[in-house]
N, C-alpha and C positions, 0 to 999 in steps of 0.2 A: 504494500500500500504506500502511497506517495505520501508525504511526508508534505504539507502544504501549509506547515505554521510560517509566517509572515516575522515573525521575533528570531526565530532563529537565525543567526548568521550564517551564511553556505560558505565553504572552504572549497576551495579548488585546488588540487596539485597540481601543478603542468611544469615547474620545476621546481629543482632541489631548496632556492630561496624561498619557496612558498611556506617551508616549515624552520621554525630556532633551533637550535640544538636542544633544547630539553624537550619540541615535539617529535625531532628524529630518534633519539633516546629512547621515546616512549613508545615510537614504531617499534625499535627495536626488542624491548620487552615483550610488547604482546606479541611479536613474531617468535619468540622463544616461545612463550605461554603454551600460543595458539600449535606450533608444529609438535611442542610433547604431547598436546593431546591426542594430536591426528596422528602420531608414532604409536599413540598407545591404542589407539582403534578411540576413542572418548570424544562420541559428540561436540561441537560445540556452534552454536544455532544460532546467533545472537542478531541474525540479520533473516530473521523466517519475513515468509512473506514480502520482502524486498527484490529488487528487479533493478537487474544490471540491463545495458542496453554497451552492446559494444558495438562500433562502428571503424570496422575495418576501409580505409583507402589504401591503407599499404596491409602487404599480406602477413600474415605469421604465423607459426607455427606453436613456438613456447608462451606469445602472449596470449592467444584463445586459450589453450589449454588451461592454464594458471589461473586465469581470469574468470575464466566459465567453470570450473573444477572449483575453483576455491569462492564462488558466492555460491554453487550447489551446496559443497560442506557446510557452508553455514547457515541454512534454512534457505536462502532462496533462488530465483530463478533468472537466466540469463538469455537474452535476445542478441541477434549475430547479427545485424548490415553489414552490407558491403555497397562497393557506388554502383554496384549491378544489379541491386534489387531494394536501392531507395532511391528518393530524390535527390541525392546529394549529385548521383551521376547523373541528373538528368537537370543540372546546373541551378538546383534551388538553393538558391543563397544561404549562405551558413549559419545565418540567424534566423531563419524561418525554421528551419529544423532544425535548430536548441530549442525555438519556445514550441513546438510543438514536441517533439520525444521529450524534454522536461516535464512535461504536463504529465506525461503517461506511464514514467520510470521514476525511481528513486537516486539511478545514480548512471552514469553516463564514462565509459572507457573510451576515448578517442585515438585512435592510430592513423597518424595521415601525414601530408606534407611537409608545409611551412609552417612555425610552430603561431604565425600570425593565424591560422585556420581554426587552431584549437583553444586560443586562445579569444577568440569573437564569439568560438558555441558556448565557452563559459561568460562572456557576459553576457548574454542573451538566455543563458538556460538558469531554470529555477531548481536544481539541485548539484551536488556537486560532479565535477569533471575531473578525471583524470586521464593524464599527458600517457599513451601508452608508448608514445615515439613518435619524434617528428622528426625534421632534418636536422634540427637546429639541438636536442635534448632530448634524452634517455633517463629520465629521474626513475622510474620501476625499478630499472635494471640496477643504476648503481646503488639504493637501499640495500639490493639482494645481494650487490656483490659485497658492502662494508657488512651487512651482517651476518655473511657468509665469513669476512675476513677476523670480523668478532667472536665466531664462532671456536675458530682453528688458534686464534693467538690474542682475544682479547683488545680493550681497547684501542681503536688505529691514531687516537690524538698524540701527538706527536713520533708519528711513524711515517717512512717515505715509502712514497708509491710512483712507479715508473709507470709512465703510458709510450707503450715504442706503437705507433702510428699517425697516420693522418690527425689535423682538426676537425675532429665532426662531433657530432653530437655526445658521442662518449665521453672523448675528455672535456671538452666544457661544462660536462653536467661535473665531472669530476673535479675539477676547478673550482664550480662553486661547493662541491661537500667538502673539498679540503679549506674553502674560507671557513665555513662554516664549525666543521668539527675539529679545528687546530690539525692537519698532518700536511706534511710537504707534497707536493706533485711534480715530480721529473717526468720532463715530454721530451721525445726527438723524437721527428718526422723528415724525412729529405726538402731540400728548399723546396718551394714551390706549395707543400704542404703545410706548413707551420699554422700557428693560433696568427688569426687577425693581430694586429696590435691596436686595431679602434679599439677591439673588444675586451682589451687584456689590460687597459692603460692604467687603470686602479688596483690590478693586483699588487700585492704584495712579494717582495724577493722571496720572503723568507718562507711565504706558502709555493709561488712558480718558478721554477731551473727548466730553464730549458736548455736541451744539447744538441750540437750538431751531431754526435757519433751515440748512436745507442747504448754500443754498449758501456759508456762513460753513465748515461743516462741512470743503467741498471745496478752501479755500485752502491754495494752498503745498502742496495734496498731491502723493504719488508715485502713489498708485495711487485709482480711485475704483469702486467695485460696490455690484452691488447684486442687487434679487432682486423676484419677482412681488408683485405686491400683495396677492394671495390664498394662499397656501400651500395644498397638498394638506391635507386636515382640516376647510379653514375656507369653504369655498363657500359655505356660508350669510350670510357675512358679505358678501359679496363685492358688494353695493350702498354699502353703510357703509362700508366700505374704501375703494372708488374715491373719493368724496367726501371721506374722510378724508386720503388721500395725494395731491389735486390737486396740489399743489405739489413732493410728491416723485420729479417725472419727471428722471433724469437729462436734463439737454440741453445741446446745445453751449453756454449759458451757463453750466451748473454747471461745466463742463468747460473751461471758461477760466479762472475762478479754482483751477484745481490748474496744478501744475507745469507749462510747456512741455512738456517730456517724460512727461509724466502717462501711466497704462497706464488702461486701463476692463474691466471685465472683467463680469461676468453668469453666474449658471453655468446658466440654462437650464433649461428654455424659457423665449424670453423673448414678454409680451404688447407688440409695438411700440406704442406712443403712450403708453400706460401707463407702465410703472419707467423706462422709457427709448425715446428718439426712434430713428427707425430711421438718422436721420444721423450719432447718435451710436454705435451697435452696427456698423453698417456705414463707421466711417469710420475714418479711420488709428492712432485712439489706439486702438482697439478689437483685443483677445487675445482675444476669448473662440471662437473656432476651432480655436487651440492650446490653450485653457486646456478645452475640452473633451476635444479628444486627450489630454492629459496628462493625464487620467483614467486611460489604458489603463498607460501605461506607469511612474506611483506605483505605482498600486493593484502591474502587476506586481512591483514593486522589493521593496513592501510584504509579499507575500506569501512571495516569496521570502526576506524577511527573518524573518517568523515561522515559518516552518516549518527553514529552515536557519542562523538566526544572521548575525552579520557576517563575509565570504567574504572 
């Protein structure tokens, strides 16, 4: 049932600044809560009768799953668009359908473009939105992956993290969870690739290192990821690219200049030989199996915090 009290304030995620550190915190608790219960087989219902409405423009595979999986476990039920079978494909302005699916759902998953798209259904829609991926940020993804890395080694405030790839929506979302939750972020990408500098012009040294040589990037780190070399968008490049990021293959050598305890993580699909060796994704440093799971069980924490507050 829609939730239609007019006092309530609606919270939108669509990025990482959208929550403080004491509310990312408090994701992170109830995502521990919420997965020992669902390890133990133990109900937990807290959102019955509620109605996810996902709206897929770009395709996925791990975010339906998680998304649709994880509002079933907790009482309720979830609706699938895509621009093939709403209006959104058939060029209805993006605020006409936030005020009508707002009207009809409790809470609204958007996967699409430019992050300007999902950004317009949340102000136009009367419950809240969440960013499942745009071009521009990845906010699901990297909860799952810091509470994935909280999981294995505990607190990441003042701990470093390499990002060996491109500028795209991963590290920048990562960028801001490192203002946010105090830990450094090392990025090398080949020229041509690097962070904006409009976009970068307020960080902080002491949270962004950027390197030209990766594996310089990868010393002394806690954690090192990364991501394909082509992005969903960008296929056409994708001769240029490989060429351009020869050198950007995680391998067991980048992966020796980071910490002994170093975590690796990928958030998938990955092209093996490409971002990374298959000895590196399948060998012992390597999370990204539970850093996938723990998609299901953020996002539910997630949800259950915008639609009922801190329990």
């Amino acid at each position: 049932m829609v939730n239609s009290s007019k006092n309530k304030k609606i919270r939108h995620f669509l990025e990482i600044k959208d929550f403080n550190k004491d509310e990312i915190l408090y994701i992170f608790e109830r995502s521990k809560f919420i997965k020992e219960k669902f390890k133990k087989y133990e109900a937990h219902m807290p959102l019955h009768d509620r109605t996810l409405a996902m709206i897929f423009e770009k395709a996925s595979t791990r975010t339906r799953v998680s998304f649709e999986a994880g509002i079933y476990q907790m009482g309720g039920y979830a609706i699938n668009l895509t621009s093939n079978d709403s209006q959104l494909g058939r060029s209805e302005p993006i605020e006409d359908t936030a005020r009508v699916i707002s009207r009809m759902v409790d809470i609204v998953m958007i996967r699409t473009f430019e992050q300007e798209r999902v950004r317009k259904f949340a102000e136009y829609s009367r419950v809240p939105v969440i960013n499942g991926l745009t071009n521009e940020f990845h906010p699901c993804q990297i909860l799952a992956d810091i509470f994935t890395f909280i999981e294995h080694r505990g607190s990441i405030e003042n701990k470093k993290v390499a990002w060996i790839g491109d500028a795209n929506n991963m590290s920048y979302t990562w960028l801001q969870a490192a203002e946010i939750l105090g830990f450094t972020l090392h990025i090398s990408a080949p020229n041509g690739y690097k962070l904006d500098e409009k976009l970068i012009k307020n960080s902080s040294s002491d949270i962004l290192k950027q390197f030209d040589d990766p594996n310089e990037a990868c010393k002394n780190v806690d954690l090192v990821t990364t991501d394909v070399w082509t992005s969903m968008g960008y296929e056409a490049e994708n001769s240029k690219r490989k060429a351009a990021f020869e050198n950007w293959c995680v391998d067991a050598k980048m992966m020796s200049s980071a910490n002994d305890d170093a975590l690796f993580m990928h958030c998938l699909p990955a092209h093996r030989g490409e971002e990374v060796t298959n000895e590196v994704i399948e060998g012992p440093k390597s999370v990204v199996w539970d850093e996938a799971e723990n998609r299901l069980h953020v996002q539910k924490a997630l949800m259950e915090f915008l639609l009922l507050g801190k329990l």
